[in-house]
N, C-alpha and C positions, 0 to 999 in steps of 0.2 A: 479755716486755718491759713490757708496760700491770700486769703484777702483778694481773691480774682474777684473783679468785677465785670470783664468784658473778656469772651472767648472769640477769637476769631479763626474763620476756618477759610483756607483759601485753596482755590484748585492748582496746582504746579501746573503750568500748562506750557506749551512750546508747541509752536504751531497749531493750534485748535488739537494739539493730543493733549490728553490728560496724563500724564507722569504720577503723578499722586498728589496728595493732598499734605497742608502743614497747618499746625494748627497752632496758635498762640494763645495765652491765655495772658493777661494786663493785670495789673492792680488796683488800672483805673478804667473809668469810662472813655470811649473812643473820641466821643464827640470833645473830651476834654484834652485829646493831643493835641499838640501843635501842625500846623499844616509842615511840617518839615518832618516832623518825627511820624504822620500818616504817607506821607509819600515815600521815606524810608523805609516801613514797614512793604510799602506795596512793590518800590525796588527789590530789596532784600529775598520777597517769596519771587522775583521773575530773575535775580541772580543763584537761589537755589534751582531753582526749575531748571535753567541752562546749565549750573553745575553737574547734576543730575541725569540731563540727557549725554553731556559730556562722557558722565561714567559706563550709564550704560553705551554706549558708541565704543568704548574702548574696550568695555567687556566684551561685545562682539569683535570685536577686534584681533582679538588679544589671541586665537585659534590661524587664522588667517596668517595673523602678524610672525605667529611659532613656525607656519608652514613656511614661508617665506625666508625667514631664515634659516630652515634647513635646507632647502631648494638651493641659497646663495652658497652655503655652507659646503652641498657635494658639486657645486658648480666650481668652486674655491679648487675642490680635491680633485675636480677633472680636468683642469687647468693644469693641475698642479704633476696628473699624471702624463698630460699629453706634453708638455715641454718637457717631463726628463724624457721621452719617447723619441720624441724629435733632438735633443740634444746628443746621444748618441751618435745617431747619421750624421747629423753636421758637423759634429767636429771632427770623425773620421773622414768627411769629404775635404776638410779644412786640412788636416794634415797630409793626406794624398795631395793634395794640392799644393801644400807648402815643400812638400817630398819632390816634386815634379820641380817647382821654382830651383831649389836650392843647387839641385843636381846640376844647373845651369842650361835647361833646353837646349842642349845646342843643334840636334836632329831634328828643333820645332822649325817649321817656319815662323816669319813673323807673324802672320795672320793665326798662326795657330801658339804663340807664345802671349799675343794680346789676350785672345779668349782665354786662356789660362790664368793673365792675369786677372782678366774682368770676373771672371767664375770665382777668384781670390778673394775679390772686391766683396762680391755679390754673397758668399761663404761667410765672408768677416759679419758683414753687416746683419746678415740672416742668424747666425748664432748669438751676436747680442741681442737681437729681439727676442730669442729663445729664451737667453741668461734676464731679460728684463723680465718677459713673461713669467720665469721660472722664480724669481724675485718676487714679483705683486703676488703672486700665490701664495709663497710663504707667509709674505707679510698679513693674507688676508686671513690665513689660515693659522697668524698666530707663530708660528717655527721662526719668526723672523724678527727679533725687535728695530727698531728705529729708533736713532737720535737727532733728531732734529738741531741743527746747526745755522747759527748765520751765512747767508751766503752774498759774497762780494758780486752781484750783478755784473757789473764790469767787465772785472775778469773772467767770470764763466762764459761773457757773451765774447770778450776777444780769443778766448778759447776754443767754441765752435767756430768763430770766422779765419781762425787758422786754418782751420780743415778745410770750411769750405771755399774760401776765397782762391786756394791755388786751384781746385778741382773745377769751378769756375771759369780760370784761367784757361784751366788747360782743355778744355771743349767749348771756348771761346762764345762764353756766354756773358753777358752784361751783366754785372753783382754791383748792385745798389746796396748801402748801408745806411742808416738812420739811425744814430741811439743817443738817446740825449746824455747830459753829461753828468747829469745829476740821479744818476739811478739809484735807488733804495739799497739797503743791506735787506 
Protein backbone atom coordinates (compact mmCIF):
# COMPACT_ATOMS: atom_id res chain seq x y z
CA UNK A 1 0.00 0.00 0.00
CA UNK A 2 2.99 2.79 1.08
CA UNK A 3 4.60 1.47 -2.56
CA UNK A 4 8.09 1.14 -0.55
CA UNK A 5 10.40 -0.13 -2.68
CA UNK A 6 13.75 0.27 -1.01
CA UNK A 7 14.11 0.37 3.05
CA UNK A 8 17.18 1.85 4.26
CA UNK A 9 18.49 1.58 7.78
CA UNK A 10 21.34 3.65 8.90
CA UNK A 11 23.48 3.72 12.19
CA UNK A 12 23.30 7.43 13.85
CA UNK A 13 26.81 7.45 14.64
CA UNK A 14 29.03 10.42 16.28
CA UNK A 15 32.37 9.44 16.93
CA UNK A 16 32.35 5.59 16.21
CA UNK A 17 29.20 5.76 19.10
CA UNK A 18 26.30 4.43 18.02
CA UNK A 19 23.26 6.87 18.98
CA UNK A 20 20.78 4.84 17.33
CA UNK A 21 19.46 4.02 14.28
CA UNK A 22 17.01 5.70 11.35
CA UNK A 23 15.33 4.13 9.12
CA UNK A 24 13.85 5.32 5.86
CA UNK A 25 11.78 3.57 3.61
CA UNK A 26 11.64 5.28 -0.49
CA UNK A 27 9.04 4.60 -3.10
CA UNK A 28 11.69 3.97 -5.28
CA UNK A 29 14.71 2.01 -5.74
CA UNK A 30 18.18 3.45 -4.40
CA UNK A 31 20.29 2.87 -7.18
CA UNK A 32 17.45 5.05 -9.10
CA UNK A 33 18.37 8.37 -7.04
CA UNK A 34 20.24 10.88 -8.17
CA UNK A 35 23.78 11.25 -6.74
CA UNK A 36 22.61 14.47 -5.11
CA UNK A 37 19.50 13.23 -3.59
CA UNK A 38 21.92 9.73 -2.14
CA UNK A 39 24.31 12.04 -0.62
CA UNK A 40 21.55 14.21 1.03
CA UNK A 41 20.05 11.29 2.30
CA UNK A 42 23.62 10.22 3.92
CA UNK A 43 24.09 14.21 5.19
CA UNK A 44 20.69 14.28 6.59
CA UNK A 45 21.30 10.70 8.86
CA UNK A 46 24.95 12.51 10.18
CA UNK A 47 22.96 15.89 10.79
CA UNK A 48 20.41 13.91 12.86
CA UNK A 49 23.13 12.03 14.56
CA UNK A 50 24.78 15.28 15.75
CA UNK A 51 21.26 16.79 16.48
CA UNK A 52 20.79 13.98 18.56
CA UNK A 53 24.00 13.88 20.57
CA UNK A 54 23.37 17.65 20.98
CA UNK A 55 20.10 16.58 22.94
CA UNK A 56 21.20 14.27 24.77
CA UNK A 57 24.59 16.52 26.07
CA UNK A 58 21.92 19.08 27.06
CA UNK A 59 19.89 16.61 28.79
CA UNK A 60 22.88 15.89 30.89
CA UNK A 61 23.30 19.05 31.25
CA UNK A 62 20.30 20.29 32.19
CA UNK A 63 20.97 18.91 36.48
CA UNK A 64 24.21 20.66 36.55
CA UNK A 65 23.19 23.61 34.55
CA UNK A 66 19.92 23.97 37.59
CA UNK A 67 22.78 23.57 40.25
CA UNK A 68 24.62 26.23 38.98
CA UNK A 69 22.16 28.65 38.99
CA UNK A 70 21.09 28.14 42.36
CA UNK A 71 24.82 28.37 43.59
CA UNK A 72 24.75 31.98 41.43
CA UNK A 73 21.40 32.55 42.86
CA UNK A 74 22.41 32.43 46.87
CA UNK A 75 25.79 33.81 45.73
CA UNK A 76 23.46 36.96 44.48
CA UNK A 77 21.80 36.93 48.17
CA UNK A 78 25.19 36.81 49.95
CA UNK A 79 26.34 39.68 48.20
CA UNK A 80 23.44 41.02 48.75
CA UNK A 81 23.42 40.36 52.55
CA UNK A 82 27.03 41.29 53.12
CA UNK A 83 26.79 45.03 51.56
CA UNK A 84 23.77 45.96 53.62
CA UNK A 85 26.14 44.51 56.59
CA UNK A 86 28.91 46.61 55.64
CA UNK A 87 26.68 49.67 54.79
CA UNK A 88 25.77 50.29 58.08
CA UNK A 89 29.43 50.82 59.54
CA UNK A 90 30.40 52.96 56.79
CA UNK A 91 28.10 55.27 56.76
CA UNK A 92 28.04 55.72 60.56
CA UNK A 93 32.07 56.07 60.23
CA UNK A 94 31.16 58.70 57.29
CA UNK A 95 29.05 60.66 59.46
CA UNK A 96 31.31 60.79 62.54
CA UNK A 97 33.56 61.94 60.14
CA UNK A 98 31.61 64.56 58.46
CA UNK A 99 30.60 65.46 62.55
CA UNK A 100 34.33 65.86 63.12
CA UNK A 101 34.94 68.21 59.71
CA UNK A 102 31.97 70.39 60.10
CA UNK A 103 32.49 71.20 63.90
CA UNK A 104 35.80 72.86 62.24
CA UNK A 105 38.87 70.80 63.91
CA UNK A 106 40.23 73.46 65.36
CA UNK A 107 41.98 71.43 68.45
CA UNK A 108 43.35 69.17 65.34
CA UNK A 109 46.58 69.67 64.34
CA UNK A 110 47.12 69.73 60.82
CA UNK A 111 48.65 66.41 60.44
CA UNK A 112 45.91 65.26 62.33
CA UNK A 113 42.97 67.32 60.37
CA UNK A 114 44.60 65.92 56.89
CA UNK A 115 44.19 62.25 58.08
CA UNK A 116 40.58 63.14 58.93
CA UNK A 117 40.30 64.38 55.77
CA UNK A 118 41.79 61.48 53.91
CA UNK A 119 39.82 58.87 56.21
CA UNK A 120 36.80 61.23 54.53
CA UNK A 121 38.27 60.54 51.12
CA UNK A 122 38.77 56.96 51.90
CA UNK A 123 34.92 56.61 53.75
CA UNK A 124 33.28 58.35 50.58
CA UNK A 125 34.74 56.16 48.24
CA UNK A 126 34.43 52.82 50.35
CA UNK A 127 30.64 53.34 50.71
CA UNK A 128 29.95 53.69 47.07
CA UNK A 129 31.52 50.56 46.36
CA UNK A 130 29.33 49.29 49.00
CA UNK A 131 26.06 51.38 47.37
CA UNK A 132 27.46 49.60 43.82
CA UNK A 133 28.05 46.25 45.28
CA UNK A 134 24.58 46.57 46.96
CA UNK A 135 23.21 47.67 43.39
CA UNK A 136 24.52 44.65 41.11
CA UNK A 137 22.85 42.47 43.72
CA UNK A 138 19.74 43.61 43.45
CA UNK A 139 19.91 43.83 39.96
CA UNK A 140 21.11 40.20 39.88
CA UNK A 141 18.61 39.18 42.18
CA UNK A 142 15.85 40.77 40.24
CA UNK A 143 14.66 43.85 43.21
CA UNK A 144 16.16 46.04 40.84
CA UNK A 145 15.06 47.03 37.22
CA UNK A 146 17.18 48.87 34.66
CA UNK A 147 16.61 51.07 31.93
CA UNK A 148 18.99 51.33 29.63
CA UNK A 149 19.62 54.68 28.24
CA UNK A 150 21.80 56.37 25.64
CA UNK A 151 24.83 57.59 26.86
CA UNK A 152 26.73 60.88 25.62
CA UNK A 153 30.46 59.36 25.91
CA UNK A 154 31.94 62.80 25.98
CA UNK A 155 30.35 64.07 28.65
CA UNK A 156 30.56 61.18 30.96
CA UNK A 157 34.33 60.96 30.17
CA UNK A 158 34.83 65.06 30.91
CA UNK A 159 32.91 64.28 33.84
CA UNK A 160 35.34 61.80 35.60
CA UNK A 161 38.31 63.94 34.38
CA UNK A 162 36.75 66.71 36.56
CA UNK A 163 37.43 64.60 39.41
CA UNK A 164 40.30 63.38 38.46
CA UNK A 165 42.35 65.94 36.79
CA UNK A 166 42.42 68.40 40.04
CA UNK A 167 43.28 65.35 42.36
CA UNK A 168 46.03 64.66 39.90
CA UNK A 169 47.09 68.10 40.35
CA UNK A 170 47.04 68.35 43.67
CA UNK A 171 49.73 65.15 44.34
CA UNK A 172 51.55 66.36 41.44
CA UNK A 173 51.24 63.69 39.28
CA UNK A 174 51.59 63.80 35.38
CA UNK A 175 47.67 63.19 33.90
CA UNK A 176 47.80 62.35 30.45
CA UNK A 177 44.46 62.43 28.43
CA UNK A 178 43.73 60.74 24.98
CA UNK A 179 39.93 60.59 23.82
CA UNK A 180 39.29 60.96 20.35
CA UNK A 181 36.68 63.22 19.31
CA UNK A 182 34.37 61.26 17.78
CA UNK A 183 33.03 58.92 20.39
CA UNK A 184 29.83 56.87 20.03
CA UNK A 185 26.53 57.66 21.94
Amino acid sequence: EGHVKTTLLYPLLVESRVLGVILLSLNRNFDALSMFEQSSIKSLKNVIALALEKALLYKQLEPANTELKELDRQKDELLSIVSHQLAAPVTAIKWYLEMLTDTGMTSFSKEQTDSVKSMEGITANLSDLVGMILDVSRIQLGKMKTDPQPLDLAAFFKEILDVIEPRAKDRQQNFEKIIPKDLPT
